[in-house]
N, C-alpha and C positions, 0 to 999 in steps of 0.2 A: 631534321624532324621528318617521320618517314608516315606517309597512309597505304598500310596497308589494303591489299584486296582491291587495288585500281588495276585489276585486268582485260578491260574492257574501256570502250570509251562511254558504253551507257554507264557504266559504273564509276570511273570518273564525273561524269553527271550527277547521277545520285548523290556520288558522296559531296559535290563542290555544291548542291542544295543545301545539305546539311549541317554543313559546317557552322560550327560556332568558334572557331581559335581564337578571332579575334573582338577582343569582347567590344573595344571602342568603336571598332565599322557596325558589328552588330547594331548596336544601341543606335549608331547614326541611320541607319538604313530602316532603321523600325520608325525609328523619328521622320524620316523626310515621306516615307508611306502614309503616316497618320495624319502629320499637316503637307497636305497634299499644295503642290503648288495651283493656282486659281484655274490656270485653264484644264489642269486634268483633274479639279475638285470632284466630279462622278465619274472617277474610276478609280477601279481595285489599285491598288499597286502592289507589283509581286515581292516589293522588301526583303529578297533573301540575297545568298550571291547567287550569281548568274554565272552558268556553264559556258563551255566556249558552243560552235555553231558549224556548223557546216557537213562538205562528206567527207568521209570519213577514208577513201583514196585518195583525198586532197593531194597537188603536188605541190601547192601553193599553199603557204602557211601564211597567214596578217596579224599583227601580236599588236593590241593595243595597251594604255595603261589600265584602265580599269570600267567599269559601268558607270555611265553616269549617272544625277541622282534622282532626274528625274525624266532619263530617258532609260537606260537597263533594267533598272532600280524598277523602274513603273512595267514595264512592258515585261521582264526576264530574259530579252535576247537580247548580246553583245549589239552593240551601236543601231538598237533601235529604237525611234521616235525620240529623235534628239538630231541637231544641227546636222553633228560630226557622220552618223549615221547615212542623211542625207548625201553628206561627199563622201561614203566610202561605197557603198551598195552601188549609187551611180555610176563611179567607175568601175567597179565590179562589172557593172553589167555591160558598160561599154567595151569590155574587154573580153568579155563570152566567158565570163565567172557567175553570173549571177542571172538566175531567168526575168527577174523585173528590178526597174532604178532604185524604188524606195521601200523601206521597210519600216514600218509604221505598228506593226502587231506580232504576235506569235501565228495570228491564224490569219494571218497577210498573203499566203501562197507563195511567201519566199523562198525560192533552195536554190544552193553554191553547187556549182561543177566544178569540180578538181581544183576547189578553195575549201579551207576551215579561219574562223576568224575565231579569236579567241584573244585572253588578255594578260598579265602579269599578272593585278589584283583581282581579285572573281567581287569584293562587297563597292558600293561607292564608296569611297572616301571623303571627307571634309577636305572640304580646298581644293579637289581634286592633289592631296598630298596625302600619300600613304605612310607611314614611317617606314624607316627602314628593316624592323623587326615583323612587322605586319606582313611587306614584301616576300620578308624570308620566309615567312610560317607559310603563304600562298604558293608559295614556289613549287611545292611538290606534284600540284597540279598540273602547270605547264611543263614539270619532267614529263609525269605521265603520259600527258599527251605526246610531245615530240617521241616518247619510248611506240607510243601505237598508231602514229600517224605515219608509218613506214617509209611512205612513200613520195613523201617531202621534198622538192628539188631548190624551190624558191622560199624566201623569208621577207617576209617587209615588213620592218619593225618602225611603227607609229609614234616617234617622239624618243629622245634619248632613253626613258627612262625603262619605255619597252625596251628599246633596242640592246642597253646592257643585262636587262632581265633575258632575254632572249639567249644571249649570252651567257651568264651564268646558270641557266636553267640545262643549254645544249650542253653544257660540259667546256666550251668553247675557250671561255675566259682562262679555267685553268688550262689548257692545250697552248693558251696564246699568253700566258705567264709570262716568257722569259724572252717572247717578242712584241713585235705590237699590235696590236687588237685593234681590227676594223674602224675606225673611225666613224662618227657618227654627226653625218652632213646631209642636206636634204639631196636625193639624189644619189648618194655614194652607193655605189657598188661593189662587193667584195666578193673573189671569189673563193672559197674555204678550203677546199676540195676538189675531187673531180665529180663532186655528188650535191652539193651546196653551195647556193648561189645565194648572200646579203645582201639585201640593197632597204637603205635607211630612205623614210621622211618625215618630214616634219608631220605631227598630228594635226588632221581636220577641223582642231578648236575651234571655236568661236574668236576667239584670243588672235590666234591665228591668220584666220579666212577674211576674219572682218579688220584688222590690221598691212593686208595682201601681204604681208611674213608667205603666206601658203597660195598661191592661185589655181583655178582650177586645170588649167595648162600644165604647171608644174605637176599637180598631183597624178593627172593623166597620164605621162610620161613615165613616170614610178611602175604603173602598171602596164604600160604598152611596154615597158623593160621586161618585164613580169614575162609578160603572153610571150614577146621572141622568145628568152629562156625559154621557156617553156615548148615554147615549138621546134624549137633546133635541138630540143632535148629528144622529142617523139620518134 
């Protein structure tokens, strides 16, 4: 399924506002806006999907699964005012990606240096569980993007279910058909190419964090892998 007229990353915007494909996320996303959860009862929620974030030189690409529902969902930016959110900007910014730890609003004064976060699904999903047709139909989005994000060196894919999205989105899956496709372990590293570096972890859930499955040690590491690449690449 192909969207036309995504030439642009504002235009990928645009259109990933507008989209209705899928009509169950729809429905749900209008629903969790209206009955709003108790502590953000006075305020808007932006109920639509949510575009990806960041600049747009990024060499650093962060691929999560989707908005939450009543942090993306509420706010309209990828992993903001919500747990997850909390652990990703954090290290972000400890790693000279991000001008401040937390991101709390759209007009929070946040902006990415040579990072773009962005996600598989662009609507929340119930259960945090997308179907797998849903997935497909949002996919065209994260082609888009990887097609104008040029200059992409690093991938950190948040959770298997980014990480094979990522995957099938960069073309990768089919290239790695008839070998074996990168592994997805908290930590793993892959190198693709002489141009693309994977490296998987575990998502910032809640599930997660509050479990220690994820520590903030571990997660830190992920991106201090991030920044070397990155610098030995300069």
């Amino acid at each position: 399924m192909s969207a036309p007229g995504l030439a642009s990353l504002a235009a990928v915007r645009r259109t990933v506002v507008a989209c209705e494909r899928c009509p169950r996320l729809r429905r749900w996303c209008l629903a969790v806006a209206r009955h709003r959860k108790r502590a953000f009862a006075d305020q808007a929620y932006w109920g639509r999907p949510v575009p990806g974030f960041g600049d747009g030189r990024a060499r650093l690409l962060v691929v999560g699964l989707a908005p939450a529902a009543h942090g993306g969902n509420r706010t309209g930016r990828m992993f903001t005012g919500d747990a997850s959110g909390n652990w990703l900007y954090e290290a972000l910014h400890h790693h000279g990606f991000a001008n401040q730890a937390r991101s709390v609003s759209t007009g929070d004064g946040l902006a990415l240096d040579d990072c773009y976060v962005t996600a598989a699904v662009r609507c929340a999903p119930p259960a945090n569980r997308p179907s797998r047709r849903e997935a497909e139909r949002c996919r065209v989005y994260l082609e888009a993007e990887l097609r104008l994000l040029t200059r992409i060196r690093v991938v950190v894919t948040l959770g298997r279910f980014a990480h094979d999205a990522w995957l099938a989105a960069s073309g990768w899956s089919e290239r790695l058909a008839r070998g074996r496709a990168p592994r997805f372990a908290h930590g793993a590293a892959a190198r693709l190419d002489e141009r693309t570096l994977l490296i998987a972890s575990y998502h910032p859930s809640q599930r997660n964090t509050n479990t220690g499955l994820l520590s903030r040690p571990m997660f830190h590491r992920v991106f201090a892998a991030a920044r070397r690449a990155l610098d030995a690449a300069s």
